[in-house]
C-alpha positions as CSV (number, residue, x, y, z in Angstrom):
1,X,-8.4,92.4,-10.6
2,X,-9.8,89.7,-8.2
3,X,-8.2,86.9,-9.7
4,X,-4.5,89.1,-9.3
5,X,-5.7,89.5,-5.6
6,X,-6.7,86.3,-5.2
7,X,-3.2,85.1,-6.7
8,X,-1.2,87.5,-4.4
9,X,-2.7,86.3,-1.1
10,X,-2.1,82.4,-3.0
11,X,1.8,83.3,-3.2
12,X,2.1,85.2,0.0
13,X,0.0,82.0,1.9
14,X,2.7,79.4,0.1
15,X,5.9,81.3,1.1
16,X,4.6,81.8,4.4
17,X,3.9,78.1,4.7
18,X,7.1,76.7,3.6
19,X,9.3,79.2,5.6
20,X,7.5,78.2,9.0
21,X,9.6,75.5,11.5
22,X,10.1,72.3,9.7
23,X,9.8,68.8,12.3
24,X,12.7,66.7,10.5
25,X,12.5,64.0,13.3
26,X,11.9,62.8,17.1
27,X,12.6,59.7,18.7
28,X,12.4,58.9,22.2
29,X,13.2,56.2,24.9
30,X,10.9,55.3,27.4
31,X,11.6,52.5,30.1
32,X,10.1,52.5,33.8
33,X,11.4,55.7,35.1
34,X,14.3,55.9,32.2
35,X,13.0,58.7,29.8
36,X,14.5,60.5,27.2
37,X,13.9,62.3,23.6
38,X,15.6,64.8,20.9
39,X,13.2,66.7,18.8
40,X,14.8,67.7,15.0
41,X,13.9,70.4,13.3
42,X,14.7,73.8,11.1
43,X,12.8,77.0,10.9
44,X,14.0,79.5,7.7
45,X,12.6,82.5,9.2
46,X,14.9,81.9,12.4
47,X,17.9,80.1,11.5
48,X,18.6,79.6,8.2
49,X,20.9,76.8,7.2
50,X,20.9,75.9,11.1
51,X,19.1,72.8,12.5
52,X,17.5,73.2,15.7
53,X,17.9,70.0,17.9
54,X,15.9,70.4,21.6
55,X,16.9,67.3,24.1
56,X,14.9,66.2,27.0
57,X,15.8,63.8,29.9
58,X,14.6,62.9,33.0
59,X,17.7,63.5,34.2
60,X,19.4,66.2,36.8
61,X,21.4,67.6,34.3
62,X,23.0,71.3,33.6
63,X,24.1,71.3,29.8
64,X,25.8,68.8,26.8
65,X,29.2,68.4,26.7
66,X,29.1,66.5,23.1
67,X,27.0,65.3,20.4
68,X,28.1,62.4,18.8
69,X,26.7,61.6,15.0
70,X,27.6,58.0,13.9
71,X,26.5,56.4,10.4
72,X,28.1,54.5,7.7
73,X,31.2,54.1,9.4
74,X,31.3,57.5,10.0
75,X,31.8,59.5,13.4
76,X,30.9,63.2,13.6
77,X,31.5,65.5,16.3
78,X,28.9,68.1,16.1
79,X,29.8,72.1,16.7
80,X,26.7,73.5,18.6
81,X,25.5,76.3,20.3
82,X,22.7,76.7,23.6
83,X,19.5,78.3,22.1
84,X,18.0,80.8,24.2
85,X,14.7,79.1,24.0
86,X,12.4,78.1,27.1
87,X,11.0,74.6,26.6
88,X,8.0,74.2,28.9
89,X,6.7,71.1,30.1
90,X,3.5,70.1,32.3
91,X,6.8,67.3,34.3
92,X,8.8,69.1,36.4
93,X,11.2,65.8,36.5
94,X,12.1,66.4,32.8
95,X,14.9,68.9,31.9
96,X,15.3,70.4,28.4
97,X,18.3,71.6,26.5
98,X,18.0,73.8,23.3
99,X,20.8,73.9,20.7
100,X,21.6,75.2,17.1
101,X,24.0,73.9,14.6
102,X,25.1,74.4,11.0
103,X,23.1,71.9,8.7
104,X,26.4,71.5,6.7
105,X,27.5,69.6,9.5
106,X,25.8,66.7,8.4
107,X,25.2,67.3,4.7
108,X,28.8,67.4,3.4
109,X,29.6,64.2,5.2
110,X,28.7,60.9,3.3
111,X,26.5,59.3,6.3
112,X,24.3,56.5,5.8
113,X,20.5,56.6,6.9
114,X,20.7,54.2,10.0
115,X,22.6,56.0,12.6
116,X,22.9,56.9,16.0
117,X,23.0,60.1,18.3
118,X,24.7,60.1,21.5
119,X,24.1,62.9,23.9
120,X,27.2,63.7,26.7
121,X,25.8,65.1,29.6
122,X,27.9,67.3,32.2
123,X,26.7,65.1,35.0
124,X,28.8,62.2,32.8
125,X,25.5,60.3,31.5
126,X,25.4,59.0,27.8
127,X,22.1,58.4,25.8
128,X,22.2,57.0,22.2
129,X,19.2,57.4,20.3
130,X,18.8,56.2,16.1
131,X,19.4,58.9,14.1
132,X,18.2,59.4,9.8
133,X,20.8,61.6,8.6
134,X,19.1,61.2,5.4
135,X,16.0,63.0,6.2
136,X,17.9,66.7,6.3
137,X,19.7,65.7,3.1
């Protein structure tokens, strides 16, 4: 009886584990006063089959216009939606910007591994960051 219990809470701790928010990838630039960063990741319990992407800039900003995925010769528009999410953080000069879109979006396309992500602000800003498509495949 204890080692059924003791395989129970085993299997309940490993599904519990694996279905938490997944970090896929983060990059960042940082010169003088330039800053800015995405933040990849996917959480089961949330969104499944969705990839959660949060952008940051220091940058007076109100939302993305585009996303931009290019790799392999290969240019993908990206279909997203704004995530209710609040990002906090301890700069006040930094703005966030929380989106969702479908993981399919970048699996069924043949991109290659060194890419690049370009962010299209409303205030008509652009900020390309490298992008590893082939860390969601």
């Amino acid at each position: 009886m204890k080692t059924l219990i003791c395989l129970l809470f085993g299997l309940v701790l490993a599904n519990t584990a694996y279905s938490q928010k997944k970090n896929i990838d983060y990059q960042y630039f940082r010169e003088g006063k330039t800053y800015y960063a995405f933040s990849l990741f996917s959480d089961a319990a949330k969104a499944p089959g969705n990839l959660m992407l949060d952008f940051t800039a220091k940058a007076k900003f109100s939302k993305i216009e585009k996303i931009l995925l290019k790799a392999g010769g290969v240019e993908v528009k990206l279909k997203f939606g704004v995530r209710t999410d609040v990002i906090q953080s301890d700069n006040a000069e930094q703005k966030s910007y929380p989106v969702v879109f479908s993981a399919k979006d970048i699996t069924e396309r043949e991109l290659g591994c060194d890419g690049q992500i370009t962010f299209k602000l409303d205030n008509g800003e652009t900020y390309t960051l490298p992008f590893n498509a082939c860390l969601i495949k």
